[in-house]
C-alpha positions in Angstrom: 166.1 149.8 -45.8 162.7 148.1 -44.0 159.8 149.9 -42.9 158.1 149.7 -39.6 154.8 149.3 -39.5 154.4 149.4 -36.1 155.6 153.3 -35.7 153.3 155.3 -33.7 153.1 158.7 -32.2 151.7 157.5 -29.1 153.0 155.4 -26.6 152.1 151.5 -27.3 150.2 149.7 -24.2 152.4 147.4 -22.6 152.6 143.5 -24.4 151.1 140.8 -23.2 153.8 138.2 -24.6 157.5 139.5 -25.6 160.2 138.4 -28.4 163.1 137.8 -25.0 166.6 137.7 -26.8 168.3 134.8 -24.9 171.9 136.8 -24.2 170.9 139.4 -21.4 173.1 142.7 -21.1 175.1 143.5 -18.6 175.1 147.1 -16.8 177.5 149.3 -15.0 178.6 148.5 -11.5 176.2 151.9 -10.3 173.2 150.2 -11.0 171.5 149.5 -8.1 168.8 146.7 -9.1 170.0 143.3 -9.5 168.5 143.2 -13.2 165.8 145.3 -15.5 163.6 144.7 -17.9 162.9 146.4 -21.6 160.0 145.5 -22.2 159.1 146.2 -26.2 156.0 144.9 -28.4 156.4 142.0 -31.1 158.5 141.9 -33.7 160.5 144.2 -31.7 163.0 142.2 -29.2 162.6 143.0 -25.5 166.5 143.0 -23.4 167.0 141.7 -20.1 169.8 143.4 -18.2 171.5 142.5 -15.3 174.3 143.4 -12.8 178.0 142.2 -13.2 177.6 140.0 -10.4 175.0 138.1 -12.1 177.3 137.6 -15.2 181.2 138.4 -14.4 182.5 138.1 -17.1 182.8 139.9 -21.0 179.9 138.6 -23.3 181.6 137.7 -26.6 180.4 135.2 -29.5 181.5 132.3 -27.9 180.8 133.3 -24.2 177.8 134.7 -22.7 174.9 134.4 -20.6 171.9 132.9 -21.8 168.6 133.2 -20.1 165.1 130.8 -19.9 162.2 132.4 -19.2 159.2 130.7 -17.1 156.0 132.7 -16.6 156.0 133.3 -12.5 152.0 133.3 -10.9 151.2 136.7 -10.5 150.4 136.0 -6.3 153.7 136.1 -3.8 152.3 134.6 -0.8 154.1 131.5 -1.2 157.1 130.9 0.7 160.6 131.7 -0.8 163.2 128.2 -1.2 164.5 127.4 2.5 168.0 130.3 2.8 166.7 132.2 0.5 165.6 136.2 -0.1 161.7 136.4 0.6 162.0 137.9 -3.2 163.0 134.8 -4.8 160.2 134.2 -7.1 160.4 132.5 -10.5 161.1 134.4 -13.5 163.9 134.0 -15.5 166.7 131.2 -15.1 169.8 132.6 -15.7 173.0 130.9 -15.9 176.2 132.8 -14.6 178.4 134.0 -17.5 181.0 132.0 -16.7 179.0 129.2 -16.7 177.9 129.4 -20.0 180.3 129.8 -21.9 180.6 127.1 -25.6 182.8 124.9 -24.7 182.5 124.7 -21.2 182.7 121.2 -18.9 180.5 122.0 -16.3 178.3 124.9 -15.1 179.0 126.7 -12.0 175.8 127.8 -10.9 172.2 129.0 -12.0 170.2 132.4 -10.7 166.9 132.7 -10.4 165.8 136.1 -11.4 162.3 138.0 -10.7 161.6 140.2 -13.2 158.9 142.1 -10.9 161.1 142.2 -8.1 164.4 143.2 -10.0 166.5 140.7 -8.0 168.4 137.7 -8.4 169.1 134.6 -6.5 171.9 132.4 -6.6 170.4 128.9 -6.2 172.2 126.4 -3.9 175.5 124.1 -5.1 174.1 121.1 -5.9 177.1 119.3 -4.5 177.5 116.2 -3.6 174.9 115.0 -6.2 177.3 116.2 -8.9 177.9 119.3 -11.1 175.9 121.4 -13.5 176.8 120.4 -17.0 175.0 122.1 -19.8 172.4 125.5 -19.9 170.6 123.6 -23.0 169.5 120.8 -20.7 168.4 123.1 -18.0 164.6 123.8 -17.1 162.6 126.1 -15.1 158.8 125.4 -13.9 156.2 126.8 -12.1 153.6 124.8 -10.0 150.3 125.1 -11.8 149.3 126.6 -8.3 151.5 128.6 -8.0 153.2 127.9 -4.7 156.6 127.3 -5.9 158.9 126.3 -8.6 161.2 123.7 -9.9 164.9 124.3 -12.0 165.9 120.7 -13.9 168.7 119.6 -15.3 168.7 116.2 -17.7 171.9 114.6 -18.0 171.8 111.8 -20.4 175.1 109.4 -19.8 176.7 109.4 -23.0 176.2 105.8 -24.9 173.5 104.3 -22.3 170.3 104.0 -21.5 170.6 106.0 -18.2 170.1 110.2 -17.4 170.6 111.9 -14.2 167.7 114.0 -13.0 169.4 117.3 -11.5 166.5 118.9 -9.7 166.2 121.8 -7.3 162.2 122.6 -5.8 161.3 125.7 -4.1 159.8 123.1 -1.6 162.5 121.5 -0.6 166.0 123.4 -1.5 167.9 120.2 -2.5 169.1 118.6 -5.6 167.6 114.8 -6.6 168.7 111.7 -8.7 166.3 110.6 -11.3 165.1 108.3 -14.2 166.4 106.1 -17.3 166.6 107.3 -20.9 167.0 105.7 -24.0 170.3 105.5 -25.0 171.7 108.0 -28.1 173.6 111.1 -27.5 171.2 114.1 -27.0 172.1 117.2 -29.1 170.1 119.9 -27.0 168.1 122.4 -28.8 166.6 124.1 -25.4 164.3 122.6 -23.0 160.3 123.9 -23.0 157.9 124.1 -20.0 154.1 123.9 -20.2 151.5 123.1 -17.7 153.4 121.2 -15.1 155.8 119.3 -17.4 159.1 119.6 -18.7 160.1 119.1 -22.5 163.8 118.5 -23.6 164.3 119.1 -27.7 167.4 117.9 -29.8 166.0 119.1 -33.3 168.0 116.4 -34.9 166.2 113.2 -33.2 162.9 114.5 -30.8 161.6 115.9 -27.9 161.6 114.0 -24.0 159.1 114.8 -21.5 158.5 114.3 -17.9 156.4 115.3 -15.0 159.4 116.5 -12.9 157.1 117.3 -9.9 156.5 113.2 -9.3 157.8 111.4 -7.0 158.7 108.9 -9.6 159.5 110.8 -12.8 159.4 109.0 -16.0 160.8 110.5 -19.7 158.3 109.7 -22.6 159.9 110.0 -26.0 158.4 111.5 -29.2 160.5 111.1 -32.5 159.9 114.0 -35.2 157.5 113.5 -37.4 158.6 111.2 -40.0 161.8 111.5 -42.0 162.5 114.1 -40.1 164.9 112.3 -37.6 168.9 112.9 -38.5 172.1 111.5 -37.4 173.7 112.7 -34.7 175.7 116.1 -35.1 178.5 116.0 -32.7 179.1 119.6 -33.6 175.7 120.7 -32.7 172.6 122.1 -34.1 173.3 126.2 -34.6 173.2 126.3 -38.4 170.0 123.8 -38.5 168.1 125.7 -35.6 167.9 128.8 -38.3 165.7 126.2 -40.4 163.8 124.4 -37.8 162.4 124.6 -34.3 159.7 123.1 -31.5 158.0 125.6 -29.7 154.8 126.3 -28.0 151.4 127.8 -29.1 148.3 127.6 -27.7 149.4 125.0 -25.2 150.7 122.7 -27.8 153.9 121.9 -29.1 154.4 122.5 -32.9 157.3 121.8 -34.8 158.5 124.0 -37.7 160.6 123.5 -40.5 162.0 124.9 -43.8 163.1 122.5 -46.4 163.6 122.7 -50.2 162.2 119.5 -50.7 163.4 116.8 -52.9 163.7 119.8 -56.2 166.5 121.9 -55.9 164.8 124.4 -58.6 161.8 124.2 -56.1 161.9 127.3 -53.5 161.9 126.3 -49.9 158.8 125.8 -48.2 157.9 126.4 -44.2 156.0 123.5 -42.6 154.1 122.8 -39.4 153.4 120.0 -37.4 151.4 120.2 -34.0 152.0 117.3 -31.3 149.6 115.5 -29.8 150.7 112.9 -26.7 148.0 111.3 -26.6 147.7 109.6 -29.3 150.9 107.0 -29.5 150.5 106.1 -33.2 151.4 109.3 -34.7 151.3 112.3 -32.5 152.1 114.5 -35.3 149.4 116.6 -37.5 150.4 118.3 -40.1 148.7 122.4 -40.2 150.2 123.9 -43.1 152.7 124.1 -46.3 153.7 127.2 -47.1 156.4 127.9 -50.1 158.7 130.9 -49.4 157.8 132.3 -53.0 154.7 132.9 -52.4 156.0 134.9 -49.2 158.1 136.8 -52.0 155.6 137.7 -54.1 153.0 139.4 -51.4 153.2 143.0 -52.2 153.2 143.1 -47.8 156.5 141.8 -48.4 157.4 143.9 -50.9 156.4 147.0 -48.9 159.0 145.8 -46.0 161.9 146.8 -48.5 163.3 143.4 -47.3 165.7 141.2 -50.1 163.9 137.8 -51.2 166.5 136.1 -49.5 166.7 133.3 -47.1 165.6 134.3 -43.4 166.0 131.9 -40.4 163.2 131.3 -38.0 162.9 133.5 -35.2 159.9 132.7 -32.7 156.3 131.3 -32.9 153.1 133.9 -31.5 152.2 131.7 -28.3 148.8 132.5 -28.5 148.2 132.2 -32.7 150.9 129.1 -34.2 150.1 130.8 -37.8 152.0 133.7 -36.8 155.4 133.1 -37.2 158.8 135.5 -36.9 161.8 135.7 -39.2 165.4 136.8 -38.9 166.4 138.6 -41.9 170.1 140.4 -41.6 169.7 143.1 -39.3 165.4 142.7 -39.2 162.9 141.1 -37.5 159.3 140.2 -39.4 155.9 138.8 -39.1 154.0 136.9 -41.8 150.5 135.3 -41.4 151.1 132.0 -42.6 147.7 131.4 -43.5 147.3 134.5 -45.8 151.1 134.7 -46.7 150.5 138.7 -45.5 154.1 140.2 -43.6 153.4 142.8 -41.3 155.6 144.3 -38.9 159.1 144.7 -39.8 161.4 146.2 -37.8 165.5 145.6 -36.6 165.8 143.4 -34.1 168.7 144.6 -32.0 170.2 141.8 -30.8 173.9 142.3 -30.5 175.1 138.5 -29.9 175.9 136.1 -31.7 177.1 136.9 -34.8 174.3 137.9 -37.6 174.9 134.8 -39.5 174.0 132.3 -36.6 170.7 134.6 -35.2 168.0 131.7 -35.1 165.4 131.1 -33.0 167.6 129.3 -30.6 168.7 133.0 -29.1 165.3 134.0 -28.8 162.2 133.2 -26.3 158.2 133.5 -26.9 157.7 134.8 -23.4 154.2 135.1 -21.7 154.8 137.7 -19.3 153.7 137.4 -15.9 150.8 138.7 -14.8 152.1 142.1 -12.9 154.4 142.5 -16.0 151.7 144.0 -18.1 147.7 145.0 -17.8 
């Protein structure tokens, strides 16, 4: 059994950044607050819960609710969306339950839930500009200052060189039309929001970004670093997101993956790549190579009481991209990349999906919001 060594007597101060598990709970009908937060200090996983209203219907392996989290500006004296609640602030974008479900045509509707406030907004229909289609497409942003917030949708038109644009602003409470996109069937492995940009992933091909505050929004593509880039999986990424994932640290994108290179007898190593837009040749730099034996062998790892099997990538520190998190059966773990050192170990908690799928596409880095912690 793993150790935690993270135990203490005395109550922890409250985390600046959380490990959010994607699939919220769902509470009785008697509670009173639209949702609640659990907040819990890295590696351990923090829970959103929320009321039945906000997801209807039972959360099972292929059905559930799955949550995005934005980091809300701490100040509330900007006005709420037109017909909304004066608490609708930017927090969490939560798709209904029913709504979300694998398999699903269409999406019925999205909430907007503020974790400071405890209360959830159902945003408008977006009828007649055309129906929600698919949570992994869907964004949430804040304004850099802070006066309001955007949710976005891309939907790329299968087999063309044209998306739809799906966008609702806090400014003006209406859906929009926008832009072209290369044409290739986009396998969504979430969508990321930093600064005032949005950034769609398909962990199979690369990463589109956009500006979806602009009048004129336009999607700039940036392939994977090379030989990375693999034909389209029309049965989605699940199994390859426990092996690789784009996420942000320190403002910067960075792309992780764990491959066993081109010798089977050679133990699988983790590798990261940090992008950089600006420069058009080759936005990728490689950080670091690190070989999952040498993980093995670090009496830190040892100490965990952990197998030396293979775990699937869990989450990236936002603030440090050489601290990286692990799924391991039932655990959660740390390891410094850069001294190969593991240190907290502890279970992880989250109920849904099923063990052998847990990968960092059911779990968020979350900054927390100003009022959320000291």
């Amino acid at each position: 059994m793993a150790s935690s060594s993270s135990t203490s007597a005395a109550r922890p101060p409250t985390p600046s950044w959380a490990i959010l598990a994607v699939i919220p709970q769902v509470s009785g009908p008697a509670v009173a607050a639209d949702l609640s937060l659990a907040l819990a200090a890295p590696p351990r996983v923090t829970a959103l819960t929320v009321q039945p209203r906000v997801s209807p219907d039972p959360t099972t392996p292929d059905c559930y609710p799955a949550s995005s989290p934005q980091t809300a500006p701490a100040a509330s004296s900007s006005p709420p969306p037109r017909g909304a609640s004066p608490t609708a602030r930017s927090g969490l974008s939560l798709p209904t339950a029913a709504s979300s479900c694998t398999g699903s045509s269409s999406i019925e509707g999205y909430f907007i839930c503020n974790t400071r406030a405890a209360t959830a907004f159902l945003l408008p229909d977006p009828d007649p500009a055309g129906p929600i289609m698919h949570p992994g497409n869907l964004g949430l942003i804040a304004t850099l200052a802070g006066d309001g917030y955007m949710v976005a949708e891309l939907q790329p038109l299968l087999w063309t060189d044209r998306a739809t644009l799906l966008c609702f602003s806090s400014d003006t409470a209406a859906w929009a039309l926008r832009y072209p996109l290369p044409g290739r069937p986009w396998v969504s492995s979430g969508v990321i929001s930093s600064d005032e940009e949005l950034w769609w992933v398909d962990i199979t091909l690369g990463i589109l970004n956009c500006n979806p505050f602009t009048d004129e929004p336009v999607l700039r593509f940036f392939p994977l670093p090379a030989g990375k880039e693999l034909p389209f999986q029309p049965g989605g990424t699940d199994e390859l997101e426990m092996c690789r994932c784009v996420k942000v640290s320190t403002g910067k994108l960075r792309f992780v993956e764990m491959t066993a290179g081109h010798n089977p007898r050679r133990p699988p190593r983790f590798t990261m790549w940090t992008l950089s837009p600006a420069n058009p040749v080759d936005p990728w730099t490689t950080e670091y190579t690190v070989g999952l034996d040498t993980i093995w062998a670090a009496e830190s790892y040892s100490a965990t009481g952990l197998e030396a099997k293979l775990p699937s990538l869990a989450a990236i520190h936002p603030t440090n991209p050489n601290i990286v998190y692990f799924f391991l059966d039932a655990h959660i773990f740390v390891v410094d990349m850069g001294a190969a050192r593991v240190g907290d170990c502890d279970v992880h908690k989250v109920m849904q999906p099923p063990s052998e799928l847990l990968s960092s596409g059911f779990v968020h880095a979350w900054e927390l919001p100003q009022p959320l912690h000291p």
